[in-house]
C-alpha positions in Angstrom: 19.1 -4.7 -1.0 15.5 -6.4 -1.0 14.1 -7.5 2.5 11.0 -9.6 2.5 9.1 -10.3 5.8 5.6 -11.2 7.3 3.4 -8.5 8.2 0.9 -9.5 11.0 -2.7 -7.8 10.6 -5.4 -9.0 12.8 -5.3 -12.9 12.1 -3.5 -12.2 8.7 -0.1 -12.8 8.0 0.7 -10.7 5.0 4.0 -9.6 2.5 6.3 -7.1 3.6 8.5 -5.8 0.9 11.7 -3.1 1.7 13.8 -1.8 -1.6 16.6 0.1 -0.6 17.8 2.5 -3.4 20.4 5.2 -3.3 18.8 8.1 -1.1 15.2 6.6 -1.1 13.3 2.9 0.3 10.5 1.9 -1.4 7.8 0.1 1.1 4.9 -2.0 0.2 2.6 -4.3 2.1 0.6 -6.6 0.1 -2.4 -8.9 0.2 -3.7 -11.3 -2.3 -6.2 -8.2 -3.6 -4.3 -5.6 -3.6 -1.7 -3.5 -1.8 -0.5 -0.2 0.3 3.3 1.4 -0.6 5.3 4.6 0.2 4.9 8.0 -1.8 6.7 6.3 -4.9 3.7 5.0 -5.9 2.2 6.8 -8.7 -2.2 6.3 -8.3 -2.8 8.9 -11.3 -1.0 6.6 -13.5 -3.2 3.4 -12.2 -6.5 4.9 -12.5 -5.6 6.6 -15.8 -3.2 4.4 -18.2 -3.7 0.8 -16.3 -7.7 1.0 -15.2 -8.1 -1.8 -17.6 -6.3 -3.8 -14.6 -8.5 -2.8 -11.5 -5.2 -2.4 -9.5 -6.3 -2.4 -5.5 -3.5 -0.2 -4.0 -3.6 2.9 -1.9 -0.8 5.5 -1.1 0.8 6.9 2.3 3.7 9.0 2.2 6.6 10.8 4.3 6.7 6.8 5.7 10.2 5.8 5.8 9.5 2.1 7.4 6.9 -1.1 7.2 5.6 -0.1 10.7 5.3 3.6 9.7 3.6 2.6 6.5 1.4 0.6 9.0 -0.2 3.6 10.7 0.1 6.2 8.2 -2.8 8.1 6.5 -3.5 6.6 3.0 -3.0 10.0 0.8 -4.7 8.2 -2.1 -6.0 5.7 -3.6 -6.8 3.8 -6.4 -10.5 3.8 -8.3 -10.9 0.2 -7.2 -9.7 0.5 -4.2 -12.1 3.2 -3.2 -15.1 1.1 -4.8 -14.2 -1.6 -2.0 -14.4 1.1 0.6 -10.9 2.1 1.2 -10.8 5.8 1.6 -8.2 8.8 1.8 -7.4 8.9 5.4 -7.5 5.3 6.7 -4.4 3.9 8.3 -2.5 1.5 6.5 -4.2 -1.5 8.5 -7.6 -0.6 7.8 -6.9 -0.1 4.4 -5.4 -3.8 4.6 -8.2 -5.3 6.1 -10.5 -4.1 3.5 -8.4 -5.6 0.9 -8.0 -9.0 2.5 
């Protein structure tokens, strides 16, 4: 099952996206830059095999819903990300805001 719904940051109103697969949810919350998602997101593979596409996205994982994604850590991110100052350790918001 896919569940879309608006995510509130500050004064933004952004994409919530919940994939339910057997034994695992995959979470993202996006912006029109870039986005933040669960530990299925793969950064290496961003920053090594599709730089050519400056992908904005950082990683938080152990999160297991939209809210916990929210407030989690970011574990990683991507090369661009980090050139837009969006650093290992943020929250998912503050990552967010720096991509809006």
């Amino acid at each position: 099952m896919v569940t879309m719904e608006p995510i509130v940051v500050g004064e933004h109103v952004l994409v919530g996206v919940e994939v339910k697969l057997p034994k695992t949810t995959l979470l993202t919350i996006n912006t029109s830059k870039g986005y933040i998602m669960c530990g299925a997101l793969d950064v290496g593979l961003l920053n090594e095999k599709l730089g050519d596409r400056k992908i904005i996205a950082a990683r938080a994982v152990g999160v297991r819903t939209l809210d916990q994604l929210l407030h989690a850590p970011m574990e990683s991110v991507t090369t661009e990300a980090e050139a837009m100052g969006i650093t290992v350790g943020m929250t998912g918001v503050e990552a967010l805001l720096k991509m809006i």
